[in-house]
N, CA, C and O of each residue as an XYZ file, in Angstrom:
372
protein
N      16.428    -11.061    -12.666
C      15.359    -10.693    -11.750
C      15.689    -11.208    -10.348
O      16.243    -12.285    -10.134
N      15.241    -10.215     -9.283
C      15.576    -10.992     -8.070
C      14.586    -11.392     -7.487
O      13.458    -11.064     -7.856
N      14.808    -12.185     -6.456
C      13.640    -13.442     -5.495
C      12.200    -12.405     -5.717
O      12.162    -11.217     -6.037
N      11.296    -13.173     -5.473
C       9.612    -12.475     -4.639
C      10.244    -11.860     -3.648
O      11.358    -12.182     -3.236
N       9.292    -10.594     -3.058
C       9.763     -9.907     -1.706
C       8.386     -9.620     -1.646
O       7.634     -9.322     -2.575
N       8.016     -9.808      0.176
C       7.125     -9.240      0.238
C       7.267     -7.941      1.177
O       8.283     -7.602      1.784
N       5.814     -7.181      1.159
C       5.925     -5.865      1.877
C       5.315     -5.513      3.058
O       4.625     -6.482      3.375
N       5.216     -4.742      3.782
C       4.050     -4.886      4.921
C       4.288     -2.909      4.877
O       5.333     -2.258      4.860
N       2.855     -2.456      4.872
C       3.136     -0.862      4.668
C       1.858     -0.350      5.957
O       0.695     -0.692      5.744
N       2.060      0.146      6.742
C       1.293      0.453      7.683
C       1.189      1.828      7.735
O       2.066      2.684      7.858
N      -0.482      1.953      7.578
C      -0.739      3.448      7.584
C      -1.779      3.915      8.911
O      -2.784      3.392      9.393
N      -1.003      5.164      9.232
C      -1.991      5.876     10.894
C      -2.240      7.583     10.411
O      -1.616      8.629     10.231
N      -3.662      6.984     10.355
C      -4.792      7.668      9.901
C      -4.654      9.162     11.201
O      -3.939      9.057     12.198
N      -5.247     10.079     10.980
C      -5.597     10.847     11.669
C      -7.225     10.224     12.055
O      -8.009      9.490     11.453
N      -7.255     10.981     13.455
C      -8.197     10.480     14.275
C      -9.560     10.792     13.577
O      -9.727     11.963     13.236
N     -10.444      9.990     13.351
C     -11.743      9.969     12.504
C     -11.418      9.848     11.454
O     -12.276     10.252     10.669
N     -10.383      9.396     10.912
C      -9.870      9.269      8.986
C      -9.958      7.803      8.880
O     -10.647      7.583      7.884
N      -9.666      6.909      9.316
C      -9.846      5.375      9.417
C     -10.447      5.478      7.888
O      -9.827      5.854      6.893
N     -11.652      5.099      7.954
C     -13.100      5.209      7.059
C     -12.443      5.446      5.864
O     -12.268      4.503      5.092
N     -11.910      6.961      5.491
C     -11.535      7.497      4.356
C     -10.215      6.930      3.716
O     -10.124      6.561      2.545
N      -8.961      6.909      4.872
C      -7.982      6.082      4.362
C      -7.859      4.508      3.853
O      -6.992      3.976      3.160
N      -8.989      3.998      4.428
C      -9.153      2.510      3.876
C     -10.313      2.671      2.217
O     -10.076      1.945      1.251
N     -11.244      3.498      2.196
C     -11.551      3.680      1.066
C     -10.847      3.787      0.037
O     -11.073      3.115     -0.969
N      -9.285      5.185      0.182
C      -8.615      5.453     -0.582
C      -7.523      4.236     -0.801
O      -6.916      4.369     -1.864
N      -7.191      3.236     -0.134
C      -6.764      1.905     -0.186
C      -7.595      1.017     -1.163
O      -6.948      0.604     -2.126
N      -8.598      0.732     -1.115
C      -9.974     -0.396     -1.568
C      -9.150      0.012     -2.962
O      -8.470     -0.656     -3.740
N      -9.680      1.992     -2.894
C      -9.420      1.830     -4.713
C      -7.828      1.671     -5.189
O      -7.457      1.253     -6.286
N      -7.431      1.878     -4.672
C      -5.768      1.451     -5.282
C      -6.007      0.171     -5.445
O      -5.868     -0.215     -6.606
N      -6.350     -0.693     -4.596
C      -6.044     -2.190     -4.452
C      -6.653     -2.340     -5.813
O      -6.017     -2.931     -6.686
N      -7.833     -1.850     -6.051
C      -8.361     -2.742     -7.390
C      -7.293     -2.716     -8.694
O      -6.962     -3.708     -9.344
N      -6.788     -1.186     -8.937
C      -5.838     -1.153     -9.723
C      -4.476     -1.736     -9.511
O      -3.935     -2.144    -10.539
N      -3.779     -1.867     -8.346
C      -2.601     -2.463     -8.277
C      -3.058     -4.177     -8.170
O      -2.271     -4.940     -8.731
N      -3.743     -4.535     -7.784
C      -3.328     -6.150     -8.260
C      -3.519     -6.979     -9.534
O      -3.456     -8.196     -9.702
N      -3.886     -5.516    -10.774
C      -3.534     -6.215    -12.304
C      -2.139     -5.853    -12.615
O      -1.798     -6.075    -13.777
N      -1.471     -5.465    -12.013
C      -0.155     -4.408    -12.537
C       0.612     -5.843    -12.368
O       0.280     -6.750    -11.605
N       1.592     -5.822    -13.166
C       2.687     -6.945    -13.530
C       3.263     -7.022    -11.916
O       3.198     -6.245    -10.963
N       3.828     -8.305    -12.112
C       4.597     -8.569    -10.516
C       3.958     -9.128     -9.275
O       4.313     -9.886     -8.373
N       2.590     -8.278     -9.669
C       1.718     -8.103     -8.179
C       1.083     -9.984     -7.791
O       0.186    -10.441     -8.499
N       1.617    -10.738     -6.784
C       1.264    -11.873     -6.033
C       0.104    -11.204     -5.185
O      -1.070    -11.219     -5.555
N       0.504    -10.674     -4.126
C      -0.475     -9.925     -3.130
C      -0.720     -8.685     -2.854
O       0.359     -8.115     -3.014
N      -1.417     -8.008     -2.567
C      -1.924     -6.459     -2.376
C      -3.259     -6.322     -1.866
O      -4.235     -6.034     -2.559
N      -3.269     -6.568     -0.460
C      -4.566     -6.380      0.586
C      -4.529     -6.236      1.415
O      -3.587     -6.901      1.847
N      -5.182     -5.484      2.499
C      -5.868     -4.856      3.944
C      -5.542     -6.076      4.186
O      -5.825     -6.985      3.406
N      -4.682     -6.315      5.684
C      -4.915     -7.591      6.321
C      -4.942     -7.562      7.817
O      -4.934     -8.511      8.601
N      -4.998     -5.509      8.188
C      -5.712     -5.717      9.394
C      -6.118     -4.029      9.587
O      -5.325     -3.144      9.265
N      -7.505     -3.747     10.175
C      -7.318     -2.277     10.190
C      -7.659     -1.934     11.276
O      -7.639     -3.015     11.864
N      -7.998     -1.129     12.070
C      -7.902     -1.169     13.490
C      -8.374      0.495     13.223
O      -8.592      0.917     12.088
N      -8.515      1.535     14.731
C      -8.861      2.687     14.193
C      -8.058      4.076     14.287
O      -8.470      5.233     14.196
N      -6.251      3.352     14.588
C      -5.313      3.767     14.550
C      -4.209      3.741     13.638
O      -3.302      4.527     13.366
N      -4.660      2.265     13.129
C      -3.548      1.673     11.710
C      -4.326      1.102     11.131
O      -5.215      0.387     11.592
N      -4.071      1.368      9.922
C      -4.425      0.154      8.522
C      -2.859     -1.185      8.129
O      -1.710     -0.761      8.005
N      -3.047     -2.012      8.061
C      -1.684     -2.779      7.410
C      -2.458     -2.993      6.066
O      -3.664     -3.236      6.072
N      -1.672     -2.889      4.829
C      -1.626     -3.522      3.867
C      -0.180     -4.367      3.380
O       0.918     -3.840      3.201
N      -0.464     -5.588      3.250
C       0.058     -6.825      2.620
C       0.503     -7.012      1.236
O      -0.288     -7.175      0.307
N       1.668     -6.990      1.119
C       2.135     -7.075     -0.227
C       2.884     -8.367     -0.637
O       3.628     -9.013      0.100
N       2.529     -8.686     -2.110
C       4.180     -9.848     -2.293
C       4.343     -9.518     -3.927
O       3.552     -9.745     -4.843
N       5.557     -8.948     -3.942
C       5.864     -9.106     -5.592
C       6.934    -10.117     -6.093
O       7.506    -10.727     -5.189
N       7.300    -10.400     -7.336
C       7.559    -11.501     -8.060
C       9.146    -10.729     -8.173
O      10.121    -11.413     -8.482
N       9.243     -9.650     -7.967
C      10.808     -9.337     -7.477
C      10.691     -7.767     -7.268
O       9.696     -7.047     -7.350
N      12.332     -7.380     -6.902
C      12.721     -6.009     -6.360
C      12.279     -4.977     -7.459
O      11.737     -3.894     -7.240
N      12.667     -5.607     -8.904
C      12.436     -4.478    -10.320
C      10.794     -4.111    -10.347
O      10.457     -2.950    -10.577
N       9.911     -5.028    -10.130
C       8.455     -4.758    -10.224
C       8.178     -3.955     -9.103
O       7.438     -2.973     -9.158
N       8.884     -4.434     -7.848
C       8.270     -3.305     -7.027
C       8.538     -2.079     -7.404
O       7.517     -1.392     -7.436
N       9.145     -1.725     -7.594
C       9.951     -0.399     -8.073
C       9.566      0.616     -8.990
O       9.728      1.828     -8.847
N       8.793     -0.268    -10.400
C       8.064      0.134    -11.247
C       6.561      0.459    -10.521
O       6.175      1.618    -10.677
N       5.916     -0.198     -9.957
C       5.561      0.289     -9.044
C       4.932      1.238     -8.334
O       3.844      1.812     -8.289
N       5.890      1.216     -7.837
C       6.263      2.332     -6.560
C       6.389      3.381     -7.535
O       5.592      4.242     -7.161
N       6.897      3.731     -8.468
C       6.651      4.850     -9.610
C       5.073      4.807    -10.345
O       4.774      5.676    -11.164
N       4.706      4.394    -10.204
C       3.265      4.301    -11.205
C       2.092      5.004    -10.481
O       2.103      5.364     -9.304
N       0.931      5.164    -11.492
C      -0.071      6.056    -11.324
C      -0.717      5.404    -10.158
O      -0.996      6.051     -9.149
N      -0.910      4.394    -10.253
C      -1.879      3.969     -8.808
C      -1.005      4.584     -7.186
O      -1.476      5.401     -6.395
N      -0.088      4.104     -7.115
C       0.715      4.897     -6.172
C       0.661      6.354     -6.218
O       0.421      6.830     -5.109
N       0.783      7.068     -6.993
C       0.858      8.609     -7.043
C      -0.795      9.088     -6.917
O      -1.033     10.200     -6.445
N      -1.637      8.423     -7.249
C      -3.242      8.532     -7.181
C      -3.193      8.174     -5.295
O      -3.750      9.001     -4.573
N      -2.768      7.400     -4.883
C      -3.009      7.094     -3.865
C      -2.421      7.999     -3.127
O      -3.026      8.271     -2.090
N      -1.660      8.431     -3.275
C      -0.485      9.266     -2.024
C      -1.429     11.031     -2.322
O      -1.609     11.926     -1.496
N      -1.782     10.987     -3.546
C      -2.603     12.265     -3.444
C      -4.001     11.863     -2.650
O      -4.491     12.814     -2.041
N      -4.575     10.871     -2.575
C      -5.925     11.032     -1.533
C      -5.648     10.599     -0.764
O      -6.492      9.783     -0.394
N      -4.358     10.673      0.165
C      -4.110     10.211      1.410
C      -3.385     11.385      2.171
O      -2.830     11.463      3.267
N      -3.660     12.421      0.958
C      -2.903     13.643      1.980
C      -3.730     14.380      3.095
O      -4.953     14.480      2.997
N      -3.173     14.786      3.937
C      -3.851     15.237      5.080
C      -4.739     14.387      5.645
O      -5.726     14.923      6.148
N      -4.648     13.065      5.708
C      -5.810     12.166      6.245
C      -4.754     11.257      7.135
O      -5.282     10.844      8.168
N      -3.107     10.779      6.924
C      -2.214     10.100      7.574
C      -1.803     10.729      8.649
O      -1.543     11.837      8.180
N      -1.486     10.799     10.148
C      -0.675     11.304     11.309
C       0.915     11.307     11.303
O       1.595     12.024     12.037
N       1.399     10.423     10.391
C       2.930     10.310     10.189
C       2.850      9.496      8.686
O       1.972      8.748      8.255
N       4.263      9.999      8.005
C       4.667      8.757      7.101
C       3.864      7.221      6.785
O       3.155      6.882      7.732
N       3.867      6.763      6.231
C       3.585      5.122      5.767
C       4.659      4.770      6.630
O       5.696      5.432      6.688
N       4.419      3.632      7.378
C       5.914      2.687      7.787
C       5.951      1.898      6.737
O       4.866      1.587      6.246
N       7.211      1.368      6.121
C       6.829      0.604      4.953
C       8.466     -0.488      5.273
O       9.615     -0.053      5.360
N       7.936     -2.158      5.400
C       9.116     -2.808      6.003
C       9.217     -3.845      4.720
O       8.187     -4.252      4.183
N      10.616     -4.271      4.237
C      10.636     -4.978      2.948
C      11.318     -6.481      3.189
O      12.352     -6.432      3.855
N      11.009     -7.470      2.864
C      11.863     -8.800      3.778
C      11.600    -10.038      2.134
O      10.808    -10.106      1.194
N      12.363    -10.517      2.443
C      12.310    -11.581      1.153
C      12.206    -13.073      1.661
O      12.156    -13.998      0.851
């Protein structure tokens, strides 16, 4: 297994989506911080241009699993048409 890594994933809402994209966040969060690996997974700043959510997993393999799983794929479907660009998503250990 390799080190904890944490994540920082920043999302920009379309203008008046704020509201909806942090909702569709709340509910992921509840499901991703029982999922194996998961240290951290929370809003740690939202503003009415970006959301940041805060991550730390217990290594690279959990994120990964992850990043494949239903909470992610639930999420990326109620975040369609509500984001202005991509997730920025930055990974550092």
């Amino acid at each position: 297994m390799s080190e904890p890594l944490d994540v920082t994933a920043v999302f920009l809402p379309n203008p008046g989506e704020v509201f909806r994209v942090k909702l569709a966040l709340d509910i992921a969060i509840e499901q991703v911080v029982n999922e194996p690996g998961c240290i951290r997974y929370e809003i740690t700043d939202v503003a009415e241009d970006r959301i940041v959510l805060t991550e730390r997993w217990e290594s690279e393999e959990l994120l990964e699993k992850h990043s494949r799983g239903s909470a992610v794929q639930d999420l990326n479907e109620s975040l369609s048409g509500l984001l202005s660009e991509p997730v920025q998503i930055t990974k550092s250990n």
